[in-house]
C-alpha positions as CSV (number, residue, x, y, z in Angstrom):
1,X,47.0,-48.2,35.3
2,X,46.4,-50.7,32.1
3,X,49.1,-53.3,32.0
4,X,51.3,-53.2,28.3
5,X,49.2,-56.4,26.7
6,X,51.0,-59.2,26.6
7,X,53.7,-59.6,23.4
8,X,51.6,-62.2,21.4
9,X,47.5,-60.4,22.2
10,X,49.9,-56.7,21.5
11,X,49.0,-56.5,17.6
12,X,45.3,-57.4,18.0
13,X,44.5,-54.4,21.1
14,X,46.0,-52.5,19.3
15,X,44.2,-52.7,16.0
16,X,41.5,-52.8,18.3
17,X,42.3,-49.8,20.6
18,X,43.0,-47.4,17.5
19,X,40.1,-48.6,15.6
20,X,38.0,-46.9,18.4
21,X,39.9,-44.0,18.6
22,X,40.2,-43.2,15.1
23,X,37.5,-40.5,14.7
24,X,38.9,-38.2,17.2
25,X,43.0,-39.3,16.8
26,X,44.3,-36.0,15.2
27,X,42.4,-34.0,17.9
28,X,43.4,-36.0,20.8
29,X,47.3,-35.4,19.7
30,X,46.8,-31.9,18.8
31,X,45.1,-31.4,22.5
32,X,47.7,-33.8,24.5
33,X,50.8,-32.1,22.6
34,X,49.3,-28.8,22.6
35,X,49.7,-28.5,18.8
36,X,53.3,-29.3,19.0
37,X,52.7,-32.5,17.4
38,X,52.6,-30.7,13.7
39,X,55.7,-29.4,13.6
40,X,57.2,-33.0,15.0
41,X,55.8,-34.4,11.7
42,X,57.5,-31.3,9.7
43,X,60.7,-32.0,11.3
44,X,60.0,-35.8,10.6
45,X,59.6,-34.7,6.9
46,X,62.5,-32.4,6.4
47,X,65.1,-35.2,8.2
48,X,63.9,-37.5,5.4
49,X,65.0,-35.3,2.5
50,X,62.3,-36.0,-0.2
51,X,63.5,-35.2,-3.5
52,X,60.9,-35.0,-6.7
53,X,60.5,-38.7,-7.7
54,X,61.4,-40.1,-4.8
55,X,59.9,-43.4,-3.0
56,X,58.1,-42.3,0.7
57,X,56.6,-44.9,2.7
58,X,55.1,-43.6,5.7
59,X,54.5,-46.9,8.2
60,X,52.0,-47.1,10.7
61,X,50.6,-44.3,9.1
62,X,46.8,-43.8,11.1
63,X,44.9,-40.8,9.8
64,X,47.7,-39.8,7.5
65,X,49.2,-36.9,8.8
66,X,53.1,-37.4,8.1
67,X,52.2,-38.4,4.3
68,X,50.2,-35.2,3.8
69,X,53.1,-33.2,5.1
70,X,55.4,-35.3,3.1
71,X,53.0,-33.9,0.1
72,X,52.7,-31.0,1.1
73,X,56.6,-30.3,1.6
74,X,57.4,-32.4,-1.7
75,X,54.3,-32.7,-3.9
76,X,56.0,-34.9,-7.0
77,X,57.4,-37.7,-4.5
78,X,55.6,-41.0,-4.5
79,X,53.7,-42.0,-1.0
80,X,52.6,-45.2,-0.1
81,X,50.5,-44.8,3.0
82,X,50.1,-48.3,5.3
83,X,49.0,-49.4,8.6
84,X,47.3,-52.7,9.7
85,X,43.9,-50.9,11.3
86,X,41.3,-50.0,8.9
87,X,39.7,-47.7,10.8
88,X,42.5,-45.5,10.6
89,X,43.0,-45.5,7.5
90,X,39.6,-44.7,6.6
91,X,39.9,-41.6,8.9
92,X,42.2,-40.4,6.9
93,X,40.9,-41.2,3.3
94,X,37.8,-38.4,4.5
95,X,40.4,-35.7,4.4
96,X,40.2,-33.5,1.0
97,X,42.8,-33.0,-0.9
98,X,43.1,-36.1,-1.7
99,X,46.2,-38.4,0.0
100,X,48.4,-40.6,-0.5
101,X,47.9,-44.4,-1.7
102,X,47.0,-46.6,1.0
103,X,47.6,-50.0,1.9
104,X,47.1,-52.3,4.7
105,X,50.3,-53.7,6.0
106,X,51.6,-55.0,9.2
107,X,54.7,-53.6,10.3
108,X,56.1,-57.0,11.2
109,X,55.8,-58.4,7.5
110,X,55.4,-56.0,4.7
111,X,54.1,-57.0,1.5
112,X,56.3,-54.9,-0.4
113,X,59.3,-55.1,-2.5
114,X,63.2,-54.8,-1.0
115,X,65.2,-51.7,-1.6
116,X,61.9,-50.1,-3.2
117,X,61.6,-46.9,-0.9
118,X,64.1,-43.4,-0.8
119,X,62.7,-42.9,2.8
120,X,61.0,-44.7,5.6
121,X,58.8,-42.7,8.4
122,X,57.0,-43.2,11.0
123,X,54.8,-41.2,13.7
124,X,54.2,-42.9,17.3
125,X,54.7,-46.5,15.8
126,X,57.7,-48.5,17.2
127,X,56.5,-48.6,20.7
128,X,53.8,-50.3,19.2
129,X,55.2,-53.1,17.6
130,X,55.2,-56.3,19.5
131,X,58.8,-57.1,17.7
132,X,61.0,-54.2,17.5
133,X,64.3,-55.5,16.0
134,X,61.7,-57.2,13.4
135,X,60.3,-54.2,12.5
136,X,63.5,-52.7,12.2
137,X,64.7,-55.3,10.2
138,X,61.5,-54.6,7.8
139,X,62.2,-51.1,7.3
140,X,65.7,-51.9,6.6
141,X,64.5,-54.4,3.9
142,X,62.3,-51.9,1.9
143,X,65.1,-49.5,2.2
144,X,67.0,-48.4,-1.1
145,X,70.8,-47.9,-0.1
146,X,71.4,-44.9,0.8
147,X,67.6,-44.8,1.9
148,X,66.5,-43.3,5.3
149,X,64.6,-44.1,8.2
150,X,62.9,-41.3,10.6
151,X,60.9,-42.2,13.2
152,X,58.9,-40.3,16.1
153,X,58.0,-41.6,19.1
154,X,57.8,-41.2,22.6
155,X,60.8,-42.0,24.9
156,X,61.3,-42.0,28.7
157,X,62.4,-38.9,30.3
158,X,65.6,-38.6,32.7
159,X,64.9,-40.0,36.1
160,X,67.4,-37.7,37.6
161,X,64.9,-34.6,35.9
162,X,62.9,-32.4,38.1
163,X,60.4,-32.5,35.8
164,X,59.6,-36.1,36.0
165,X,57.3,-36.5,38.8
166,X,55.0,-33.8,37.0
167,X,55.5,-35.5,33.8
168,X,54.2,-38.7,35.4
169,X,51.3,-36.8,37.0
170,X,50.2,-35.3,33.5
171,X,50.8,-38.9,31.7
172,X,49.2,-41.2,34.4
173,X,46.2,-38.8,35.1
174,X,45.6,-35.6,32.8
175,X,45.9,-37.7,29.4
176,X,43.2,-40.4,30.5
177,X,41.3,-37.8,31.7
178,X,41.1,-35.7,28.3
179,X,41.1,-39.2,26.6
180,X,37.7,-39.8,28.2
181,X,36.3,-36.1,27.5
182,X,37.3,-35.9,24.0
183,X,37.3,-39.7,22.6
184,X,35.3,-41.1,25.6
185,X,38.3,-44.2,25.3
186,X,40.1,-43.7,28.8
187,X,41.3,-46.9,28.4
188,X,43.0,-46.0,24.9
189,X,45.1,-43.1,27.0
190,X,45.4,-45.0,30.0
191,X,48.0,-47.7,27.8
192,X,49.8,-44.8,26.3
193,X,51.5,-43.7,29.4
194,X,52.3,-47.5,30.3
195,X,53.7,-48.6,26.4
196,X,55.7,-45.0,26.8
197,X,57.3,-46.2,30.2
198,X,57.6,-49.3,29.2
199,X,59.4,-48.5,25.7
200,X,63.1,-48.5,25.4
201,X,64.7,-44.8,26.5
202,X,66.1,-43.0,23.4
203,X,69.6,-44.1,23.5
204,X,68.5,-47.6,23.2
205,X,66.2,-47.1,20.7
206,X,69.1,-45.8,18.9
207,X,71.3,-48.9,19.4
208,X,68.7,-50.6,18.4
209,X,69.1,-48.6,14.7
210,X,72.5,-49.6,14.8
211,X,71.9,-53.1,15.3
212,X,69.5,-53.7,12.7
213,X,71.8,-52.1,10.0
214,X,71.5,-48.4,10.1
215,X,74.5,-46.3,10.0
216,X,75.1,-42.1,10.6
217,X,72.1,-42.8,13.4
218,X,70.6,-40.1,15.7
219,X,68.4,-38.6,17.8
220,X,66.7,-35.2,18.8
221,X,64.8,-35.2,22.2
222,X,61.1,-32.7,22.5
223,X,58.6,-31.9,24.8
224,X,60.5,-32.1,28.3
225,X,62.6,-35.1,26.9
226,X,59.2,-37.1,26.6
227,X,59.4,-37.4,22.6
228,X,62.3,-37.7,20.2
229,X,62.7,-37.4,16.9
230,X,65.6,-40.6,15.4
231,X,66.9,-41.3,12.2
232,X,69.3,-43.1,10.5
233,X,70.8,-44.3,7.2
234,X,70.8,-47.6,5.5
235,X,74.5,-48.2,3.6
């Protein structure tokens, strides 16, 4: 199995390992998550209760998929669309309607104003990031009070679950496999069972929320406990 890269080479695999991917992203999720994945991102939307006018900035956006729901459920909000690979992004700019704005950004350090944003998403990014409470903090920042975060990601299941071993089984060996079929990047799917084992479990992650600020913090686990769903509230 690929080894999680180390915390100071994380940011430039993985600009590297999505800007290979990025042609065949949307399908890969929609194959691995058999579809489930688009009514994540409609949950993810909903939780962050767009009004009209309102500020969305969907981080580590990719392709785009949770800002074109976020327009789709709330067409007169504002979305700023931003992620640090290119590739992605340009993905994502071939879809018609037309999106969001874009703008390249790294999670870590964004080049945007504090207290600017009415909500804060996120699809599949904070396992990502090579500095979590940092990019906590970050979202925080850009946060209007009152302002919430949502954020979907993968999470560790129970290791008392039956389900586990076979959960391993599909993550170790199925996902590589169909990685290679469909994106021919094994290696791409290979890291994503590793960075999910290797990411904090759910409840953490949510402590982690309530370090960096948030308050009224929760979470909502999916797909056999292997996914969840958190948000939270800045003050």
């Amino acid at each position: 199995m690929t080894n999680d890269p180390p915390r100071l080479e994380k940011p430039f695999y993985i600009r590297a390992m999505f800007a290979r991917i990025a042609p065949r992203y949307e399908l890969m999720n929609h194959v691995m998550t058999a579809g489930q994945d688009v009514f994540w991102r409609r949950e993810v939307i909903k939780r962050a209760g767009l009004l009209p006018g309102g500020h969305l900035l969907d981080l580590g956006t990719g392709t785009g998929d949770l800002a074109r729901e976020a327009l789709r459920q709330q067409p007169e909000c504002a979305i700023l669309a931003a992620d640090f690979t290119l590739e992605m992004m340009r993905t994502g700019q071939t879809h018609t309607p037309p999106g969001p704005n874009w703008v390249a950004a790294d999670s870590l350090c964004l080049p945007l104003p504090t207290a600017k944003f009415d909500a804060v998403v996120s699809g599949f990014l904070l396992r990502n990031v090579a500095n979590l409470p940092l990019a906590l903090g970050e979202q925080f920042r850009v946060l209007k009070p009152g302002g919430r975060l949502v954020a979907l990601d993968t999470t560790r299941p129970h290791s008392r679950s039956l389900l586990t071993p076979l959960i391993r089984l599909h993550m170790r060996f199925v996902i590589p496999l169909l990685g290679a079929v469909i994106t021919g990047q094994s290696d791409a799917y290979r890291y994503l069972p590793t960075s999910s084992e290797n990411f904090c479990t759910a409840e953490t992650l949510a402590a982690e929320l309530q370090a960096a600020g948030f308050k009224q913090v929760g979470f909502q686990r999916h797909m056999f406990g292997t996914i969840a769903i958190h948000w939270g509230c800045k003050p």
